[in-house]
C-alpha positions as CSV (number, residue, x, y, z in Angstrom):
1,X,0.0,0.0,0.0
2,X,2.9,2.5,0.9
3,X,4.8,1.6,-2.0
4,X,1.8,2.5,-4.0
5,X,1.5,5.6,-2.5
6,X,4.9,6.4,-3.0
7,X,4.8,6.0,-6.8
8,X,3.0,9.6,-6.9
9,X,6.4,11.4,-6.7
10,X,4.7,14.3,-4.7
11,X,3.7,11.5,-2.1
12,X,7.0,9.2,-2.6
13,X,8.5,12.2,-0.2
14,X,5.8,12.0,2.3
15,X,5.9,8.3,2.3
16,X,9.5,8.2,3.2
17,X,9.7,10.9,6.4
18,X,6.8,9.0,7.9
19,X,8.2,5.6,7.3
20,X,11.5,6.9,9.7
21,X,9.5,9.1,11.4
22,X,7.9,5.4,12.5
23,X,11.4,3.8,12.4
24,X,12.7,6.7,14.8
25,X,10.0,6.3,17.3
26,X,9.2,2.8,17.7
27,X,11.9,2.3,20.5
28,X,9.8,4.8,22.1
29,X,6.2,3.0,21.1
30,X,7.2,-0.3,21.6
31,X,3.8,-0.4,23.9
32,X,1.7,0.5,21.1
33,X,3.7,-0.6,17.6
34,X,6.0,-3.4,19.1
35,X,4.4,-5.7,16.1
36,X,5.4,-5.5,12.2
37,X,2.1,-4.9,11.5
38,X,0.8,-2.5,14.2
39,X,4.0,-0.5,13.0
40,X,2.8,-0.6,9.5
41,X,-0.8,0.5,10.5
42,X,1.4,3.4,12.3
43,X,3.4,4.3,9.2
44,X,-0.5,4.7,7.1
45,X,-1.5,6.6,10.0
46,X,1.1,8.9,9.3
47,X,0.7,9.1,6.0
48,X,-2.7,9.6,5.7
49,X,-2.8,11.8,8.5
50,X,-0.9,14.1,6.6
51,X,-2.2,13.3,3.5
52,X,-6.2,14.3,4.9
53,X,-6.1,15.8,8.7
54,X,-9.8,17.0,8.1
55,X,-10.9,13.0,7.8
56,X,-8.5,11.7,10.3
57,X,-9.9,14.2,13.0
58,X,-12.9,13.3,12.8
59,X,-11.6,10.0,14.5
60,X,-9.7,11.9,17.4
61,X,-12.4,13.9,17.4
62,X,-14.8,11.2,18.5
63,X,-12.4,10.3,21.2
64,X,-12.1,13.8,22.6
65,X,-15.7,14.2,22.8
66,X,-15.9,10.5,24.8
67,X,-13.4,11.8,27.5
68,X,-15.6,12.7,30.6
69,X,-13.5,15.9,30.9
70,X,-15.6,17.0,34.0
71,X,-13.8,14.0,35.9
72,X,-10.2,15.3,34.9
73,X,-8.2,16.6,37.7
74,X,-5.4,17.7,35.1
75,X,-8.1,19.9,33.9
76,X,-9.6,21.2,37.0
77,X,-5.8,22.0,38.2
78,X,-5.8,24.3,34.5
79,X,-9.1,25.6,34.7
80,X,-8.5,26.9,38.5
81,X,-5.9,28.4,37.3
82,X,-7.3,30.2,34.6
83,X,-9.9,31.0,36.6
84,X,-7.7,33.4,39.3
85,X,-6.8,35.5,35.5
């Protein structure tokens, strides 16, 4: 799939920074791409997130809006803060 991607020349560039973008991060990740294939998945995440933010945000999107923010000390600490401006 990446490889076909690539053979777009204007994509063959964004298809090679995200594949060692991927490479460079996975000691990091191992938690979440320690498999070949989970770090594949990673490198087309990449790739189309950068290809079509507007369509992948709608994903994270959906997840921001599932976090129960109300319950989020990290965000009461902010918000208190913000508050005493």
């Amino acid at each position: 799939m990446m490889d076909a991607i690539a053979e777009h020349e204007y994509d063959k560039v964004i298809v090679g920074k995200a594949k060692a973008y991927i490479n460079d991060v996975e000691p990091l990740a191992v938690k979440y791409i320690g498999k070949k294939r989970l770090k594949l998945k990673a490198c087309l995440g990449v790739i189309w997130a950068t290809q079509c933010p507007e369509k992948l945000f709608s994903y994270i999107d959906e997840q921001i809006r599932a976090v129960k923010w109300e319950d989020s000390e990290v965000l009461s600490e902010c918000f208190r803060e913000l508050a005493k401006i």
